[in-house]
N, C-alpha and C positions, 0 to 999 in steps of 0.2 A: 563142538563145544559152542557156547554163546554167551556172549558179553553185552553191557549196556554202553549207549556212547559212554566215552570219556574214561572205560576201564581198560586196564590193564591186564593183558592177553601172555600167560608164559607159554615158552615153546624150550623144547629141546630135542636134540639131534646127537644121536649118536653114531660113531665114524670106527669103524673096524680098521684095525691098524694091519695090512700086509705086509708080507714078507718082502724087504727092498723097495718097497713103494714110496714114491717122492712127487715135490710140486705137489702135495694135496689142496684144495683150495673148496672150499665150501660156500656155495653160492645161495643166495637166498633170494627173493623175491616176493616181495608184499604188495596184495591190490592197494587201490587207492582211499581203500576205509582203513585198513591202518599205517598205522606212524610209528617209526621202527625206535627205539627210544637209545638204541648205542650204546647197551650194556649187556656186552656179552662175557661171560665167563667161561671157562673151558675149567672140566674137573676128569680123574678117572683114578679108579679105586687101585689102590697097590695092597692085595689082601684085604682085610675089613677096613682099611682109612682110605677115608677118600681125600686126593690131594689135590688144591687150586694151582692149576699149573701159575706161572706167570708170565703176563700179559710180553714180554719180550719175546714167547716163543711163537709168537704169529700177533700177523697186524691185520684191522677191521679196515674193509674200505668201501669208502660209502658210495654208492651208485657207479660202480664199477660197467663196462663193457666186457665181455667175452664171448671170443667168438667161440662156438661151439665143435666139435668132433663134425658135425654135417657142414662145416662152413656156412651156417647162419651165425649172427653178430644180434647178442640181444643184453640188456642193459639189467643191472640188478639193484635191488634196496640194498643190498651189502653184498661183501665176500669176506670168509676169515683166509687169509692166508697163512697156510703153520708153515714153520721153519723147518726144512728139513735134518736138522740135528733132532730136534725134539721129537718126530716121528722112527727117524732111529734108534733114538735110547731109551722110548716105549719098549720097541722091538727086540733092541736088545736087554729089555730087564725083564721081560717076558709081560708086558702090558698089553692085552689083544684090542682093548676098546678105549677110546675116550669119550666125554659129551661134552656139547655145547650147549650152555644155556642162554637167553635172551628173554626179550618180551615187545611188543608191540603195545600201542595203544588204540582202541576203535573209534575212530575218530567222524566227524561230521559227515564225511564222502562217506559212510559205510550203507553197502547195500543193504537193506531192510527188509527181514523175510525171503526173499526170494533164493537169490543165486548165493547166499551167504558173502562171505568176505575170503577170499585165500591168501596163504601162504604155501610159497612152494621152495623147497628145498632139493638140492643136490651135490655130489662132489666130482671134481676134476680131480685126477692124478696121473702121475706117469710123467715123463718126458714131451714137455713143453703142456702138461695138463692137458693132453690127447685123449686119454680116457674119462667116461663119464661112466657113473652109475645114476641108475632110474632114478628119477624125479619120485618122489613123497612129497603130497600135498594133506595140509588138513584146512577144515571150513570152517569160520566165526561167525556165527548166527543173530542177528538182533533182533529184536520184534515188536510192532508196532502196536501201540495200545488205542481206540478207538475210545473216547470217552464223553460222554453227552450231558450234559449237566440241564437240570430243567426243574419245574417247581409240579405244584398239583396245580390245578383250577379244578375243583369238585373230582372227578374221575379221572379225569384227561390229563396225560403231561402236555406240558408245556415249554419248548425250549427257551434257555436262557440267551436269550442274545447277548455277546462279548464275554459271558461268563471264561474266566480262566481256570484253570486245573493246573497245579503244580503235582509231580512226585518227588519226593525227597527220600534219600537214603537214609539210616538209622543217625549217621552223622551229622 
């Protein structure tokens, strides 16, 4: 995807519910060009409604440590942590999925063109959050406009010295 600074980037992640699975924890990770903005929701459909879980059945925590299944210790833009009742009575009401939604903003530090911007997601579960599933990453792209502003003199441009150039949204 690609964003312009100062926009607003959604993401969402969805987490397959196992059979007796506990300690789920969902870990997230944002490079230094976005700004995690701390509104997450969590929904998942029971038949065609889709319903907002609420926020007591897991807590957001911001720049959490965890150490990892390889004994490496690395730091995160968040983690949601769910309550293990509420991944049980998914389970048992016969709910296989829930998602996560969020959003980012791209902000001044974002890389430009090149290596794009990431976020990277993952889940811990199990006893003492021992197990991991693979990392899902996606890329936020922004891109640099080069713009020359100059006059005629007869045939020839001629650049403008200090000339500025704004771009403005429709707003």
């Amino acid at each position: 995807n690609d964003a312009d600074i100062d926009q607003k980037v959604n993401y969402k992640s969805t987490i397959t519910v196992g059979v007796g699975a506990t300690n789920y924890v969902m870990h997230d990770t944002m490079e230094a060009g976005l700004t995690f903005n701390n509104d997450v929701v969590v929904k998942y459909l029971n038949g065609d409604e889709e319903v907002t879980v609420a926020a007591t059945n897991y807590t957001v925590v911001p720049n959490p440590s965890h150490e990892k299944a390889d004994g490496t210790t690395e730091t995160h833009t968040f983690d949601v942590k769910f309550e293990d009742a509420f991944i049980a009575d998914l389970e048992k009401n016969g709910i296989t999925s829930f998602t996560v939604y969020y959003s980012a903003t791209l902000n001044e530090n974002a890389n430009i063109v090149t290596d794009g911007n990431d976020n990277t997601v993952y889940l811990s579960y199990g006893e003492d959050s021992t197990w991991e599933t693979a990392e899902h990453k996606t890329t936020t792209y922004t891109w640099k406009i080069d713009v020359l502003k100059y006059t005629m003199d007869g045939t020839s441009k001629v650049s403008l010295a200090g000339a500025v150039f704004q771009l403005l949204d429709p707003n």
